[in-house]
C-alpha positions in Angstrom: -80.1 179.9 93.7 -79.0 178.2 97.2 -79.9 175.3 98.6 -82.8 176.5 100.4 -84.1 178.3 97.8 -84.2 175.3 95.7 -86.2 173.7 98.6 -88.5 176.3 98.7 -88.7 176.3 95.3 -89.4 172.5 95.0 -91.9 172.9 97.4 -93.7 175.3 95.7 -93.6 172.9 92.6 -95.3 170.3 95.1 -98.1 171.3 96.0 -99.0 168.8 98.2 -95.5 168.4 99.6 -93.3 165.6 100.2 -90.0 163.8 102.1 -87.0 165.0 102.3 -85.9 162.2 99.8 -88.9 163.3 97.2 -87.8 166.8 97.8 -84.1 166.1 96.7 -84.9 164.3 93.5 -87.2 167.1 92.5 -83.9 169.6 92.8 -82.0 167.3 91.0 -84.2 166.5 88.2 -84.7 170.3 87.5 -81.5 171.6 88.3 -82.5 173.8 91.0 -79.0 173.5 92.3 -75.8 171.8 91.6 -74.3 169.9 94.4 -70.6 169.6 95.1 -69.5 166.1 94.3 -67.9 164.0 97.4 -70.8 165.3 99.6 -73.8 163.5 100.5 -76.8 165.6 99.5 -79.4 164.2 100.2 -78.8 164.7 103.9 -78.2 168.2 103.8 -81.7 168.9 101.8 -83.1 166.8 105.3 -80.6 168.9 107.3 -82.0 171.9 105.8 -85.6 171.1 105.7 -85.1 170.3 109.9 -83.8 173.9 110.3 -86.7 175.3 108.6 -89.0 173.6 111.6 -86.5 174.0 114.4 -85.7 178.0 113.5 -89.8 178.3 113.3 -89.8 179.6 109.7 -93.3 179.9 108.9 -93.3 179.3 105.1 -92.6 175.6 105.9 -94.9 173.2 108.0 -94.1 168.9 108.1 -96.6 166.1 109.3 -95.5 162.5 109.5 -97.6 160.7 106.8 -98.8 156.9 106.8 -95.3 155.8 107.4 -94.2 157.4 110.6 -91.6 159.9 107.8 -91.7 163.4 107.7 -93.8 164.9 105.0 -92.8 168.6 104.4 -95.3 171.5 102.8 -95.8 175.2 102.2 -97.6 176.4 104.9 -100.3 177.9 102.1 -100.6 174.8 100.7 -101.9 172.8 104.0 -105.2 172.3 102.7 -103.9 170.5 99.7 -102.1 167.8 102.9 -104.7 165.2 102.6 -103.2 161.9 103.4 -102.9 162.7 106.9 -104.8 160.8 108.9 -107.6 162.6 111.7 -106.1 161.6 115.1 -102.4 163.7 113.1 -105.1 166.2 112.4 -106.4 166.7 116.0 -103.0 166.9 117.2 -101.7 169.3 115.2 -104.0 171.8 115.6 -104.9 171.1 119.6 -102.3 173.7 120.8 -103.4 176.7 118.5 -107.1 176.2 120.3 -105.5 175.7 123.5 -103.2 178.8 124.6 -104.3 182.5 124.8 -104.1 185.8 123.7 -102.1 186.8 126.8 -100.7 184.0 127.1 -97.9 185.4 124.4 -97.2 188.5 126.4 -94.5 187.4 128.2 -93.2 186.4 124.8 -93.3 189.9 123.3 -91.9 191.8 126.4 -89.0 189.5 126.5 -88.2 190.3 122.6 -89.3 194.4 123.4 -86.9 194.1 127.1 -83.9 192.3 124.3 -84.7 195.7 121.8 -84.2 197.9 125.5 -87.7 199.0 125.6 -89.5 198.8 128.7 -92.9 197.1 128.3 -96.4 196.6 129.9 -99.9 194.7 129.6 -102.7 197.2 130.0 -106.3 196.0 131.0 -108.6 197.5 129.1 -111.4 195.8 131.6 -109.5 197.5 134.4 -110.4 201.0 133.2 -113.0 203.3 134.1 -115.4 202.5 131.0 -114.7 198.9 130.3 -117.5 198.2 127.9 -116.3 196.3 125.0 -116.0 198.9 122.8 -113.1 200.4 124.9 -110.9 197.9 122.9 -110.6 200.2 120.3 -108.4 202.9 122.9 -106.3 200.6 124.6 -103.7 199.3 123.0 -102.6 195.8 124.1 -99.1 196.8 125.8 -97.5 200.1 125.9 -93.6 200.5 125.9 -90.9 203.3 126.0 -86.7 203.2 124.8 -84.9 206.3 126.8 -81.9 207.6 124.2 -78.7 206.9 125.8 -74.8 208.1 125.8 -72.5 206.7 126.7 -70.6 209.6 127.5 -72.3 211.1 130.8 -71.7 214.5 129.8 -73.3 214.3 126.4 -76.0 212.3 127.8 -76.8 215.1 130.5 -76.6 218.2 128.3 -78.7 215.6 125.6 -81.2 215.8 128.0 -81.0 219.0 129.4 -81.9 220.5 125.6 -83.9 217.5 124.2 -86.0 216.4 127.2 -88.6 215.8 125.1 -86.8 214.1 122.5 -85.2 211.7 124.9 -87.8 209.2 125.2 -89.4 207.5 123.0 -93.7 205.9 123.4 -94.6 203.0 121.8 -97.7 200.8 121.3 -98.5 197.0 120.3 -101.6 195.5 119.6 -101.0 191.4 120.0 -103.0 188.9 118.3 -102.9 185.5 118.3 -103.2 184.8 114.7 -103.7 186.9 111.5 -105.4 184.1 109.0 -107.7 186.0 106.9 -108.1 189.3 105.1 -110.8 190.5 107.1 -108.8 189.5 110.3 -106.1 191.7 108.7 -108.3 194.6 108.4 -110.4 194.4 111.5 -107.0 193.8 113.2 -104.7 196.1 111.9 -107.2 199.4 112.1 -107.8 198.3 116.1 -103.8 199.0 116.0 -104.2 202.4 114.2 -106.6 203.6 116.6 -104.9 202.3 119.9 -101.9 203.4 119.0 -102.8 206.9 117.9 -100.7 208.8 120.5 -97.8 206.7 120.6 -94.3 207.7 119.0 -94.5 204.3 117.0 -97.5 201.7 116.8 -96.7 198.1 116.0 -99.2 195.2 115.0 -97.9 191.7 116.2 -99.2 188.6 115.5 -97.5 184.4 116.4 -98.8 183.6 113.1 -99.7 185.1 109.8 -100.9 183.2 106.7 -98.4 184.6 104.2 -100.9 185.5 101.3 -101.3 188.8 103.6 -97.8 189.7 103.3 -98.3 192.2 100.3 -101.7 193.7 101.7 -99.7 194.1 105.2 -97.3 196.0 103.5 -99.2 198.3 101.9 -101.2 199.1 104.9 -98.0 199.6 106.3 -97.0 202.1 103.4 -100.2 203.6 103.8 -100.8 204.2 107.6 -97.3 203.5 109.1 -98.0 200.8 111.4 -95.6 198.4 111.8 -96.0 194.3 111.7 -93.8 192.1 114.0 -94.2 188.5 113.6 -93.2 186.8 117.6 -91.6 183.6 118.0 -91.8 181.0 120.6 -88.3 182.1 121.1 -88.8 185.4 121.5 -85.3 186.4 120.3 -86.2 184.9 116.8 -89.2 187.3 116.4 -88.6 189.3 113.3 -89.8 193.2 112.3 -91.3 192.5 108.9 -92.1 195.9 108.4 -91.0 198.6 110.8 -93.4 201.4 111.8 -93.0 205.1 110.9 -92.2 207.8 114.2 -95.4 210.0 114.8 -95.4 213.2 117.3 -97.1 212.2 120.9 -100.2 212.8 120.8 -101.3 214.2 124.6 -105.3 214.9 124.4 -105.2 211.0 124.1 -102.5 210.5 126.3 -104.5 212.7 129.1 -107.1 210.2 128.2 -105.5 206.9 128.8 -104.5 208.6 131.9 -108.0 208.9 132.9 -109.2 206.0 132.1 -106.8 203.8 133.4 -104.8 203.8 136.5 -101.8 201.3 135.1 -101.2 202.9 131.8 -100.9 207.1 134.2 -98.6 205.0 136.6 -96.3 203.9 133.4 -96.6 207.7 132.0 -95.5 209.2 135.5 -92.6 207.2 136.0 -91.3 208.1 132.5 -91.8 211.4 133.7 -90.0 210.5 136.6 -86.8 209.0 134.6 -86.6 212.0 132.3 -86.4 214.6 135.1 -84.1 212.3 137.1 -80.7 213.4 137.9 -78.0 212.0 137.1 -77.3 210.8 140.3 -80.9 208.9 140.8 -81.5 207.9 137.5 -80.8 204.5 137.9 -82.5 204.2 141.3 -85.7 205.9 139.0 -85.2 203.5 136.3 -85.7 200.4 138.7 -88.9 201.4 139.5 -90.0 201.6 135.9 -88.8 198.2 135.7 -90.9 197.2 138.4 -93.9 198.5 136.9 -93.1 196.2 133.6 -94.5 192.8 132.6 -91.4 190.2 133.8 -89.1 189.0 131.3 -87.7 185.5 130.7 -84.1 184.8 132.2 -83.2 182.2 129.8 -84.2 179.9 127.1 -85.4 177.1 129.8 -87.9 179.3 131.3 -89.1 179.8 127.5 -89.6 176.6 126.6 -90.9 175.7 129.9 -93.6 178.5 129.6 -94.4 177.3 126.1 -95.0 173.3 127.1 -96.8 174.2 129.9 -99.4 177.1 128.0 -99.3 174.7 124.8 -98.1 177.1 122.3 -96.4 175.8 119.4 -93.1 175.7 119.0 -92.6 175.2 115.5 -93.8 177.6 113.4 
């Protein structure tokens, strides 16, 4: 086993966590792993344990206990954490009732712009019918990735005798958090129905409690959605399990159209791009780009973003 595997595994052995010193003893008193001697140990289990905050893995969580020193957990295990005192309490959990829903889509569009897919919010309460139940249509943003060769005579005859194959529709449905098994249900079936006429149809969630990782994956066997987990840095976000290509589905597209004015603007310009000649395409593309949600220009603006709409940065 490595190194962080025996952390992991130390972890799971203390239930109610502990320092990076208590943390190292426990792998050396079971012989999770056998250090190389001349080193100094004990700092790279701290090391370690830092880059499981700082990368925002979300197995691992820390508090500072009693004595101003880090106390690290399993994130599944945070209701055993009881030394800590209210005031830590408050403050931990301030920024998850602070920042929005939306508040992560500029989050997810940078990650989908990074993967070449062009993205956009659509209002549901901007559509014709905008009663509540109209959730259950829209999906949360809508996206589309043009197949692309390099070669400009491939790419034109490509498209010339695969126009529809070309591009590719996808859909996400965002939530802020995924903490229960009925959230999982409720949440993952509003993605298969808003996603029903989409090429591929992704569930994304900023944090999952990881005793739904099996039941996501079944669902995901089952239905074909996929599950992305987003990160504060966007580029960190992760596919956990990828969704599974569906043909278009147009009487719902023709609906979407109908119902709402930015989601037929996003189709037309596709349209637009596919038909394009060579010569315009790039002119066409820019004004697809212009219908898109912006993107991030660098890890600043992130972590700017981030402070000032409180979401966490460490999980």
């Amino acid at each position: 086993m490595t190194i962080k595997e025996a952390i992991l595994k130390t972890l799971e052995d203390l239930e109610k966590g502990g320092t990076a010193r208590i943390v190292y003893q426990h792998i050396l008193e079971h012989k999770y792993y056998i250090f190389s001697k001349g080193k100094t140990p004990d700092q790279t289990v701290s090391a370690l344990l830092g880059e499981f905050i700082k990368n925002g893995d979300a197995r691992v969580r820390r508090v500072k206990n009693d004595e101003n020193v880090y106390w690290y957990y399993l994130t599944r295990n945070e209701n055993k954490i009881t030394f800590v005192t209210s005031q830590q309490t408050e403050s931990n959990k301030s920024p998850k009732s602070t920042y929005m829903e939306r508040d992560l889509h500029p989050l997810l569009v940078t990650y989908l712009k990074n993967e070449n897919i062009y993205a956009t919010t659509i209002f549901h309460e901007q559509s014709n019918n905008s009663e509540e139940h109209q959730k259950w249509v829209h999906p949360d943003i809508i996206g589309t990735k043009f197949i692309e060769f390099d070669n400009k005579a491939c790419q034109s005859f490509f498209q010339a005798t695969n126009r529809m194959n070309s591009v590719e529709l996808y859909s996400y449905e965002l939530k802020r958090e995924i903490k229960s098994d009925y959230d999982l249900k409720r949440f993952f079936f509003q993605a298969v129905s808003n996603s029903s006429w989409a090429n591929y149809g992704f569930l994304v969630a900023f944090e999952i409690n990881d005793s739904l990782i099996e039941e996501l994956e079944r669902l995901n066997h089952s239905f074909g959605i996929g599950v992305i987990k987003l990160k504060a840095n966007p580029y960190e976000s992760q596919i956990l399990f990828p969704a599974k290509r569906k043909t278009l589905d147009f009487k719902t597209i023709e609906k979407l159209c109908n119902m709402n004015n930015s989601f037929r603007n996003f189709i037309e310009q596709i349209e637009k791009v596919i038909t394009a000649g060579t010569k315009y395409i790039e002119d066409v593309k820019r004004g697809l780009e212009d219908l898109c949600d912006k993107c991030f220009k660098n890890d600043s603006d992130i972590a700017s973003y981030c402070k000032m709409k409180n979401i966490p940065t460490n999980i």
